[in-house]
C-alpha positions as CSV (number, residue, x, y, z in Angstrom):
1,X,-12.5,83.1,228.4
2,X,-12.2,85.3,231.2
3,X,-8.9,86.7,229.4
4,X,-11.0,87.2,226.5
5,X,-13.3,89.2,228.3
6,X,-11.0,91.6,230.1
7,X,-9.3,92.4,226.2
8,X,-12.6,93.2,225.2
9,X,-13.5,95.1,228.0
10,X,-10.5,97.3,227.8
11,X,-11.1,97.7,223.9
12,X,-14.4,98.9,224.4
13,X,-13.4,101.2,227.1
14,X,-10.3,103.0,224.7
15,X,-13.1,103.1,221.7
16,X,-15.4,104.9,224.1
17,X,-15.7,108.7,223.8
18,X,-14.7,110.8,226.4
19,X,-15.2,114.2,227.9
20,X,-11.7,115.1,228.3
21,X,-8.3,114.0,229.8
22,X,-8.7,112.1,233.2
23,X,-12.2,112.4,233.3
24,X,-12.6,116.7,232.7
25,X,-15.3,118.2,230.8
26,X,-14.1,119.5,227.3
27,X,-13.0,122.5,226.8
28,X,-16.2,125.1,226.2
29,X,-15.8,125.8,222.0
30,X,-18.6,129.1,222.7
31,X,-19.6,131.9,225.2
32,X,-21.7,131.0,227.8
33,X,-25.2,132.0,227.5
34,X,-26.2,135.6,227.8
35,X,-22.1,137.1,227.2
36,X,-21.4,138.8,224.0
37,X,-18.6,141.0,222.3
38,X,-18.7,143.8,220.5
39,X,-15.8,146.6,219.8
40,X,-15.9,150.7,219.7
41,X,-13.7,153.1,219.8
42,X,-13.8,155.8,222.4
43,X,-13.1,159.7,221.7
44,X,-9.5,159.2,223.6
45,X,-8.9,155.9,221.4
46,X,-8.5,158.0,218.2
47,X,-5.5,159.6,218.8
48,X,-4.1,156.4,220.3
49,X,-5.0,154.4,217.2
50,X,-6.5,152.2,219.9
51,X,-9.7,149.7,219.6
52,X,-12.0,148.5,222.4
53,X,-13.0,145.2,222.8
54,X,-16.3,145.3,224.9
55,X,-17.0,142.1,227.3
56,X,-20.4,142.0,228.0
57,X,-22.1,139.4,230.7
58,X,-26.0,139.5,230.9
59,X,-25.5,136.1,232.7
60,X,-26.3,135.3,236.3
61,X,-22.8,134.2,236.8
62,X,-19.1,136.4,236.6
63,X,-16.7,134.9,234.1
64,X,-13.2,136.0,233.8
65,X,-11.4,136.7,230.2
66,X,-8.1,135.6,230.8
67,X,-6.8,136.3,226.5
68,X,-9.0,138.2,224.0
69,X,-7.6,139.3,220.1
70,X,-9.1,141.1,217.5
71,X,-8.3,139.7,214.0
72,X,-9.6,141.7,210.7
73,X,-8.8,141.6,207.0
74,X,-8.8,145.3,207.5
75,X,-5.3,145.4,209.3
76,X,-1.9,143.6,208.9
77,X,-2.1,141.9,212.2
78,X,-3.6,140.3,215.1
79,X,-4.5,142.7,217.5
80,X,-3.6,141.2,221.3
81,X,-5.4,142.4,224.5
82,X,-3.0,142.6,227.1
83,X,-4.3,140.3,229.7
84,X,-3.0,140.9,233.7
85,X,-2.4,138.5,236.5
86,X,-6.0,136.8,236.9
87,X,-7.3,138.0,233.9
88,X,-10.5,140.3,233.6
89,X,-13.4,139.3,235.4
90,X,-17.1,140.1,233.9
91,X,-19.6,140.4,237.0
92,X,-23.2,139.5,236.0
93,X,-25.0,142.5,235.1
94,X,-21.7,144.1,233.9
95,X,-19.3,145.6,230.9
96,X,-15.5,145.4,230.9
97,X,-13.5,146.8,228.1
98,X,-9.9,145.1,227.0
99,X,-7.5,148.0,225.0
100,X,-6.0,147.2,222.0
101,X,-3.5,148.3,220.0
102,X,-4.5,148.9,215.7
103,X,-2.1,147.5,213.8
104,X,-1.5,148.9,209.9
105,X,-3.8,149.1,207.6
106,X,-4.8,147.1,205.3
107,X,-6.7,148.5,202.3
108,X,-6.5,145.9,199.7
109,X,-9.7,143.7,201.1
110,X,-12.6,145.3,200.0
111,X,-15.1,143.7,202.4
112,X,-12.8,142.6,205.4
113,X,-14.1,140.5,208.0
114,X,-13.6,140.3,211.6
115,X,-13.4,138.5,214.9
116,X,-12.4,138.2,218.4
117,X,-11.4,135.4,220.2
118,X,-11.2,135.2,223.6
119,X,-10.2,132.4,226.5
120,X,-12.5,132.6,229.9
121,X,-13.1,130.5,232.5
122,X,-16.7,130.4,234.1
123,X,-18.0,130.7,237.9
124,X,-17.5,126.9,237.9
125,X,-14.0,127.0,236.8
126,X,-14.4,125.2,233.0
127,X,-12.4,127.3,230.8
128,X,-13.3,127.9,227.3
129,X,-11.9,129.7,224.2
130,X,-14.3,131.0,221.6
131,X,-15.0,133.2,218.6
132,X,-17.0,135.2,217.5
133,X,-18.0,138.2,215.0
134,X,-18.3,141.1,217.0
135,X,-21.0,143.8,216.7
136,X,-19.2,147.0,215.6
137,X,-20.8,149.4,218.3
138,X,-20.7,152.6,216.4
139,X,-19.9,151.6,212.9
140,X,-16.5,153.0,213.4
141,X,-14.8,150.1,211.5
142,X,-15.5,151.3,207.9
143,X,-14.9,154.6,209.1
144,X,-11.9,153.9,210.6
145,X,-10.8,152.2,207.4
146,X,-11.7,154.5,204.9
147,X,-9.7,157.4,206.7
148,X,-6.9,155.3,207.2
149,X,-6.6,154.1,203.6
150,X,-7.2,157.8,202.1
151,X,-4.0,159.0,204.3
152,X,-2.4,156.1,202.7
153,X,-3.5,157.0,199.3
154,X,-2.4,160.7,200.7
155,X,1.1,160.1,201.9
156,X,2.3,158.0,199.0
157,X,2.1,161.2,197.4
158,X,3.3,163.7,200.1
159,X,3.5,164.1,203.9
160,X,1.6,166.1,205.6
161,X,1.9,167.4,209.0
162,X,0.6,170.2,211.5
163,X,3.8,171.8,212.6
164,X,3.0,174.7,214.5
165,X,1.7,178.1,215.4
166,X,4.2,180.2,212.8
167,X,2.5,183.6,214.6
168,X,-0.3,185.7,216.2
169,X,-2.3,188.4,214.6
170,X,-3.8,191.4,216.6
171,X,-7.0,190.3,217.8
172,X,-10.4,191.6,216.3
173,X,-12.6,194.3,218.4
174,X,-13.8,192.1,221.0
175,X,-12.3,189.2,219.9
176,X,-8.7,187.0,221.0
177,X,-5.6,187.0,219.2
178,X,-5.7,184.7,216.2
179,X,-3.0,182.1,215.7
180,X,-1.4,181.3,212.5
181,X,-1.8,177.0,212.4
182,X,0.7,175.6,209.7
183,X,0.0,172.7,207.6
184,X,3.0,171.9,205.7
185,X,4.0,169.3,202.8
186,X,6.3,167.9,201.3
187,X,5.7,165.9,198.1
188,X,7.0,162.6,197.5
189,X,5.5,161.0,194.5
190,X,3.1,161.5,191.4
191,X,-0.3,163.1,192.2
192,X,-1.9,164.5,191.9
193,X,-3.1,165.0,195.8
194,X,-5.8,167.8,196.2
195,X,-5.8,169.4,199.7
196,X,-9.7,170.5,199.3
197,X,-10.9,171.7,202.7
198,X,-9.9,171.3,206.4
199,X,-12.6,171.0,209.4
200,X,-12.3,172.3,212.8
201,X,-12.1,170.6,215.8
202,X,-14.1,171.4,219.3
203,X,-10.9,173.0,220.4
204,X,-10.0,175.4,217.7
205,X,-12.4,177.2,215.0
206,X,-11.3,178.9,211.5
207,X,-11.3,183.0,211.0
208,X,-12.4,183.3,206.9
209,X,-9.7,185.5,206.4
210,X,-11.9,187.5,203.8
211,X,-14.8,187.9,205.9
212,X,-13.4,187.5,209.4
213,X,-16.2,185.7,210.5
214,X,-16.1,182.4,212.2
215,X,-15.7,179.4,209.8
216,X,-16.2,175.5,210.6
217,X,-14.1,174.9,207.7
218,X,-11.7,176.6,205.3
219,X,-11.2,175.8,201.5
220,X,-7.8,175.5,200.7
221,X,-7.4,174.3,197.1
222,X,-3.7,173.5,196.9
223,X,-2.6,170.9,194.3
224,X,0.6,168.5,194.9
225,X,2.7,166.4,193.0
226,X,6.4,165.2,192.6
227,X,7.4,168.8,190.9
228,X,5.6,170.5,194.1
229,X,8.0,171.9,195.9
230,X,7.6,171.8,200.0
231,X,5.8,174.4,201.5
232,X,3.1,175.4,204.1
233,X,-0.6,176.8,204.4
234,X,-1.6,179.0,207.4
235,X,-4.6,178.5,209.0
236,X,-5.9,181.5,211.1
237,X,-7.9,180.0,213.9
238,X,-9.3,181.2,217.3
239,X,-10.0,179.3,220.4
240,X,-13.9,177.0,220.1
241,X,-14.4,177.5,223.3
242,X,-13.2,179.4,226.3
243,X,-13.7,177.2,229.5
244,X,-10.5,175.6,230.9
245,X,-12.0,172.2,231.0
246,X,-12.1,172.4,227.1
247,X,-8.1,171.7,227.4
248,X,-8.0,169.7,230.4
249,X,-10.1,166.7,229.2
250,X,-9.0,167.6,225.5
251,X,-9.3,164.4,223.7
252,X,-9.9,165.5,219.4
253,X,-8.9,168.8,220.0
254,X,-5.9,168.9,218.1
255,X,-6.8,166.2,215.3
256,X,-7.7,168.1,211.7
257,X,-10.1,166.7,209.8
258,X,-8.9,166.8,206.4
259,X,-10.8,166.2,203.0
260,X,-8.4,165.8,199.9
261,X,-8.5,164.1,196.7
262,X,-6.6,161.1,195.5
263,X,-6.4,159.2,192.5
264,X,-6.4,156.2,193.5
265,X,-9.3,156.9,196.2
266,X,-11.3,159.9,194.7
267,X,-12.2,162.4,197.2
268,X,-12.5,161.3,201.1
269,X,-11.4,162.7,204.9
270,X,-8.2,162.2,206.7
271,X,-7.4,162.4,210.3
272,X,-4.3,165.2,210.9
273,X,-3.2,164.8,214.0
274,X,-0.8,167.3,216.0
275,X,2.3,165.8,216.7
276,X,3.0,166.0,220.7
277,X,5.1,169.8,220.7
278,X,2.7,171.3,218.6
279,X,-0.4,169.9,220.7
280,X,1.4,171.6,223.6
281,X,1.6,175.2,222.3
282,X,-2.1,174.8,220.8
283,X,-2.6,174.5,224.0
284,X,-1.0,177.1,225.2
285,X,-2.3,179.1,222.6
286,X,-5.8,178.2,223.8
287,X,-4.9,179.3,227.5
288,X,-3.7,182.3,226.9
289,X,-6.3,183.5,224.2
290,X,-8.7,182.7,226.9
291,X,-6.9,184.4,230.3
292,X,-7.0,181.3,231.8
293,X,-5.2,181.8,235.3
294,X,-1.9,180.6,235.8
C-alpha cells in the first residue's frame, strides 16, 4: 500500500500544471501594464530609409527591451532592432526609440498588416516576449508605401536621378545666382512614365523661368518610354532660405518631391533623393549663393 501511494503521488505531481521549469514563473506572453509601441519616422529617417520603433512606459516601474522587430506585409523582410549589451531600458514616465532599418518594398498586399515584437525583462527580472500592432504615429506607413511603390512602378520604366548642378546663371537684380539642378533619365522599359511636376524642398525653391518669379513647383511634362532616348531637364532654382543653419541641420533638403504618372499606378509622388556628391555641391551651391563665411 504504502508503494501504491508514493506511484500515485508522483503521478499526480507530473500531471500537475506548472509555472515553469524548476519552479519559475512563465514566461510573460504581453506588455506589462501601462507600456505600448508605436512607430514614426523622423525628418532624418527619410533619407535613411529608416523606421522608429517607439517604447513607451507609462508604468511605475523601468523595463528593459532587450530584442524588438518590425514585421509588415508592406516590406520583404523582418525589420531587426539592433539591440546593445544590456538592452534598452524604459524608465517610468519615459520614451526610448529603437532604429530600424526598411527593408524592400512590397507592393503586392493591398492592405498589409503590421507588428512588432519585442523581448523585455521587468523591474523584477521576469522576462517576456510579446506582440503587438503598433500605432502608426503619424500615418507615415501608407505614405511611405505609396511613394515607395510609385518609384517602383517609375523605375521599371526608367531611372531617374538628380545628378548635379550642370551651371549658374547671372543672378537677377537683387537676387543670387541661380543654379541649373539636372534631373536626368534613362528609359528602360514600356511606358509610358509621365514626369508631371517636381516640388521644392526647404532648402532650394524653383525660378519660373518665364516669369522669374519664385515657384514651389515647376511643371515639366516630359513623356518616357523604351524609344526615349536618355536625356536631362534643368531645373533653375535658388537658395529657400539664407541662414547657415538651413545647411547645417539639413535633413529633406536635397530630397525632390516628384509627381509622375504610371500605368500601372495612375498618377502619385516619389521621393528623389540627391545622391551623396551632388548633395555636397547643393550645398555648396547654397553657401555660396548666400555669402556664408568661410
Amino acid at each position: 500500500m504504502r508503494r501504491a501511494s508514493v506511484v500515485l503521488a508522483l503521478v499526480g505531481a507530473l500531471a500537475a500544471p506548472t509555472l515553469g521549469g524548476c519552479g519559475e514563473p512563465a514566461p510573460l506572453a504581453s506588455l506589462p501594464a501601462g507600456v505600448s509601441i508605436d512607430v514614426y519616422q523622423s525628418r532624418h529617417d527619410v533619407a535613411l530609409r529608416r523606421l522608429e520603433i517607439a517604447v513607451t512606459n507609462a508604468s511605475a516601474a523601468p523595463i528593459t527591451v532587450t530584442a524588438a522587430a518590425f514585421e509588415s506585409e508592406q516590406f520583404t523582410a523582418r525589420a531587426q532592432w539592433t539591440a546593445r549589451p544590456g538592452g534598452a531600458t524604459v524608465h517610468a514616465g519615459r520614451t526610448v526609440d529603437l532604429p530600424i532599418d526598411l527593408p524592400l518594398v512590397e507592393c503586392a498586399v493591398d492592405s498589409p498588416a503590421h507588428s512588432v515584437t519585442i523581448s523585455f525583462v521587468t523591474h523584477d527580472g521576469r522576462e517576456g516576449v510579446a506582440s503587438v500592432e503598433p500605432v502608426d504615429r503619424y500615418e507615415r506607413l501608407p505614405e511611405l508605401r505609396a511613394e515607395e511603390c510609385t518609384e517602383q512602378a517609375a523605375r521599371s520604366i526608367a531611372d531617374l536621378e538628380i545628378t548635379g548642378i550642370e551651371s549658374l546663371l547671372p543672378s537677377p537684380a537683387g537676387g543670387v545666382p541661380i543654379a541649373m539642378l539636372a534631373l536626368s533619365y534613362r528609359p528602360r522599359g514600356d511606358g509610358p512614365l509621365v514626369l508631371e511636376i517636381v516640388h521644392d524642398t526647404v532648402l532650394l525653391t524653383f525660378v519660373d523661368p518665364a516669369t522669374g518669379a519664385q515657384a514651389h513647383s515647376l511643371p515639366l511634362d516630359a513623356v518616357l518610354g523604351a524609344s526615349t532616348p536618355p536625356g536631362r531637364l534643368l531645373l533653375p532654382v535658388i537658395p529657400a532660405r539664407c541662414d547657415p543653419h538651413a545647411v547645417a541641420e539639413d535633413k529633406r533638403g536635397t530630397i525632390f518631391r516628384l509627381t509622375v504618372t504610371t500605368p500601372a499606378l495612375g498618377t502619385g509622388d516619389l521621393q528623389l533623393r540627391a545622391p551623396d556628391d551632388v548633395r555636397g555641391a547643393i550645398y555648396d551651391y547654397v553657401a555660396e549663393a548666400c555669402g556664408f563665411p568661410d
